[in-house]
Steps between C-alpha positions, in 0.01 A plus 500: 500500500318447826315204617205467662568527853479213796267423735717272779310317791600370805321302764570577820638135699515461890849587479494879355176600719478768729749720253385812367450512161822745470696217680393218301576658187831670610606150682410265186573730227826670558546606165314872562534734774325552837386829322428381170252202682345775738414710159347205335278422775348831549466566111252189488729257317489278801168325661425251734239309444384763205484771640714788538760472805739672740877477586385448884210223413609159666453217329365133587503169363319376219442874384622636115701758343502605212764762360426649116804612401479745158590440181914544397743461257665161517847465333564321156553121493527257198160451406505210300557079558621211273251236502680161473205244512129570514172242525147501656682370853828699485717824390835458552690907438884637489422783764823759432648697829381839582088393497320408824334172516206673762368824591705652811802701543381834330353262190151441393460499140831434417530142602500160330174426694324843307627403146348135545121662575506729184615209298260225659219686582309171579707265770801678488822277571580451894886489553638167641770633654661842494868658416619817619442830323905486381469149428423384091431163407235243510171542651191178579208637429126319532220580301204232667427418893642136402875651360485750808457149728740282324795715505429656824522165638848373254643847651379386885629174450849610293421346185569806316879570432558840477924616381591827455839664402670735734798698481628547874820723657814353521627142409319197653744269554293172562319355186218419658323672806176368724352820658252457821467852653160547652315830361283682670330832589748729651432846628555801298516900623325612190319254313390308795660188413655309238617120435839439559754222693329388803620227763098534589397446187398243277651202340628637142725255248676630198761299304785712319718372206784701383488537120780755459778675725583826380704758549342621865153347435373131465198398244297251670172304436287482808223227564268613783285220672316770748309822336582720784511872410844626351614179580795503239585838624500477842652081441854624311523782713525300826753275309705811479441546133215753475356553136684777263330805539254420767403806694358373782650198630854513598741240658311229733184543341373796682346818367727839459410797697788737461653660242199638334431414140417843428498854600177556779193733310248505775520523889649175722325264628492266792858462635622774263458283191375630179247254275707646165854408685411155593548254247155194487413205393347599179857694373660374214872459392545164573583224232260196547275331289275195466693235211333204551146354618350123478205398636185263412213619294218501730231380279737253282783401784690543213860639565547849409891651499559877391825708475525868458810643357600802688487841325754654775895456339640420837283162531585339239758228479728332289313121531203332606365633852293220580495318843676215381 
């Protein structure tokens, strides 16, 4: 079924002026052709300050684009959610892996964000806090400006524990691990950029228990005291350890460019790349999910602790997986 189409807008800062239009959009948005930007423009899908453009129109500061993409098909995710908890403040969900927490990435309807509008149709829940598109587990989610405030500022100030259960490569010999690489926006010859290991970037902590050493993998339970993006991901990968079945981030915490994950359908792209061969950050595969959350009612202070049992085989574990 198709959606609805996009309309995406971009303002135009001091440091993208005096671009063309076809530059901007071939610079920032690597995922489409030279070609397939040029034909956008000059079929009207593309204005500046709306009204219809040109490929050669330069651009300044301050000024806005908009580009109205058409509707498409959108490819089948688990459209459903476990709610665990739910009052006037607060809806606390089991998100599984496979559904997008926000628009982006080729989704629009198909996200957690979507599913929360048609069933709150008045105030619809704002997400806390977010988990990757392959991630399952336990979601905060505020229903009133004062929830949104309160745990906005527990997450700011680390009062909300957050432990999730990860099964990594290879055996981790140490226990117990500290992890402190910086993450940060690192170039990328088709999508741009991505967030991966960065001596540039910023300050990231992640504690890592092992729970279980098997065979030629390790179960582990993972406490994370920054929310950067992919954190866990990028955090055991660095270690040496990367997650089972994560298709992007390889050894050191860096994304993989080469071998493709699948044959090319459509012509390259900058630096011979194809978008279908590169693997990104919304992929799935990997095994990580969100076990445990505690935190402090906003309204009540009253302490709130939640556990979600995994529904993936290769997470679960013979005892308890709490911190202790």
């Amino acid at each position: 079924m198709l959606n609805n189409g996009c309309t995406y807008t971009d303002r135009i800062s001091k440091q993208t002026k005096d671009q063309t239009v076809l530059e901007y959009y071939v610079q920032r948005y690597g995922h489409s052709s030279k070609q397939e930007w040029s034909d956008r423009i000059c079929d009207g899908k593309i204005r500046l300050n709306g009204t219809s453009t040109t490929p050669e129109t330069v651009i300044k500061s301050g000024q806005i684009l908009t580009y109205d993409r058409p509707p498409w098909e959108e490819i089948d995710v688990p459209l459903t959610f476990e709610t665990c908890y739910e009052d006037p403040d607060l809806l606390i969900i089991v998100k599984p892996s496979g559904l997008p927490v926000l628009p982006g990435g080729g989704f629009l309807e198909n996200t957690l964000l979507r599913l929360l509008a048609r069933s709150y149709k008045e105030n619809p829940p704002i997400p806390i806090h977010r988990l990757g598109r392959g991630t399952s587990g336990l979601m905060i989610l505020a229903r009133t400006p004062l929830a949104k405030a309160q745990l906005t500022k527990q997450m700011t100030d680390r009062q909300i524990q957050k432990i999730y259960l990860a099964l990594v490569s290879g055996v981790v010999k140490n226990d117990r691990i500290e992890i402190h690489q910086p993450i940060g926006k690192v170039a990328h010859p088709v999508l741009g950029y991505l967030f991966s290991a960065s001596s540039g970037g910023l300050v990231s902590e992640s504690h890592l228990k092992v729970l279980e050493r098997r065979t030629d993998s390790t179960l582990c339970a993972i406490e994370i005291f920054t929310g950067r993006p992919h954190q866990i991901r990028i955090h055991t990968a660095a270690i040496g350890h990367h997650l089972v079945g994560d298709p992007l981030y390889a050894i050191g915490g860096i994304a993989k460019l080469d071998p493709p994950k699948s044959p090319s359908v459509r012509g390259t792209l900058n630096g011979g790349l194809n978008q279908e061969d590169i693997a990104v950050p919304g992929d799935c595969g990997y095994h990580l999910h969100a076990h445990q959350l505690s935190f402090c009612h906003p309204r009540s202070g009253q302490p709130m602790n939640f556990t979600a049992i995994p529904s993936n085989p290769l997470l679960h574990h013979f005892a308890s997986s709490s911190w202790a």
